[in-house]
Phi, psi and omega in degrees: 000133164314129150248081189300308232032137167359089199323130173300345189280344214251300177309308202271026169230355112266024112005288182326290198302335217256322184287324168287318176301313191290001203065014187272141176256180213291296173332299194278343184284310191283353154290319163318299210296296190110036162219175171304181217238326163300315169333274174342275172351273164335304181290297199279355153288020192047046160235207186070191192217075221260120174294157172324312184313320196273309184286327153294333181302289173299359173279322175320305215276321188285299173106032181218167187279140169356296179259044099339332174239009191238320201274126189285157154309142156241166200261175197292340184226151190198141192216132191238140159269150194306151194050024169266182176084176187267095218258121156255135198250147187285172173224014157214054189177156195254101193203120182213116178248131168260087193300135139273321137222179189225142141046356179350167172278148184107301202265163188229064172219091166274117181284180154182169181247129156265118172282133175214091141334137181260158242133209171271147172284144187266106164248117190269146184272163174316162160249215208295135179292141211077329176314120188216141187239161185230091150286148162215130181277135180269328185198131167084218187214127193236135174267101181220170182134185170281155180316310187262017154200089162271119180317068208284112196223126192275167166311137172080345177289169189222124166242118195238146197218135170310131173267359147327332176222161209266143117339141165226203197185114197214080189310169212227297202237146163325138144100356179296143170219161208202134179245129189245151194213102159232119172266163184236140166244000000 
């Protein structure tokens, strides 16, 4: 698999966008996310190295879905081939989601391939209030779901659970993939 990851000129210029629209300032966004203030800083300069963790915090603290802050404009046919795309890496679990599409305006959904490796478990914080995620696994075995009752699901099982509250993600077997559906209201 590639690991392109999310262009960084892409990230820090929504950022930019997404902070200027909430009114926020450098400070204040990064008290919301719970990072430095150098972090931030760092990411809207197009530099750093930003974890799943970090992006999420800030989609949160912004009040938009994850990709919103990792997805380029796409042109109208879009074709991503396997081990393409824009792959963000956990930075305390062997987890890596690839968005596949996002979001249009109107619509409330963002897809991805989760690559997931046994290990430490993605353990996630709520997201966005309202927020219901759909997984179905493609290959291998994942303990996934809210925390506090997850679930152990094989090829082809389908789970869907609120991502509101917090959540994990924990591969069982090497070589596990997970197709995630996150809806937004």
């Amino acid at each position: 698999m590639s690991n392109t990851g999310a262009p960084l000129d892409v990230i820090a210029a929504s950022l930019r966008r997404e902070r200027d629209r909430a009114g926020l300032s450098l400070s204040e966004l990064a008290k919301r996310a719970g990072i430095a203030k150098s972090t931030l800083s760092q990411l809207e300069s197009g530099s750093g190295n930003p974890s799943v963790e970090t992006l999420w915090a800030l989609g949160v603290a912004l009040g938009v879905p994850f990709s919103r802050l990792v997805d380029p404009p796409t042109p109208r046919v879009r074709v991503i081939r396997a081990g393409e795309g824009p792959s963000i890496h956990s930075e305390r679990a062997h987890y890596a989601a690839t968005l596949l599409a996002s979001c249009p305006p109107g619509v409330r959904r963002d897809i991805y391939v989760l690559d997931v490796e046994p290990g430490s478990p993605r353990d996630s914080e709520p997201h966005m209030a309202g927020t219901v995620e759909h997984m179905i696994v493609s290959r291998g075995r994942v303990l996934a779901g809210p925390s506090d009752e997850p679930v152990e699901l094989g090829p082809g099982d389908y789970l869907v659970f609120p991502g509101d509250v917090p959540h994990t993600c924990s591969a069982l077997t090497t070589g596990t993939s997970v197709v995630l559906v996150m809806e937004h209201v």
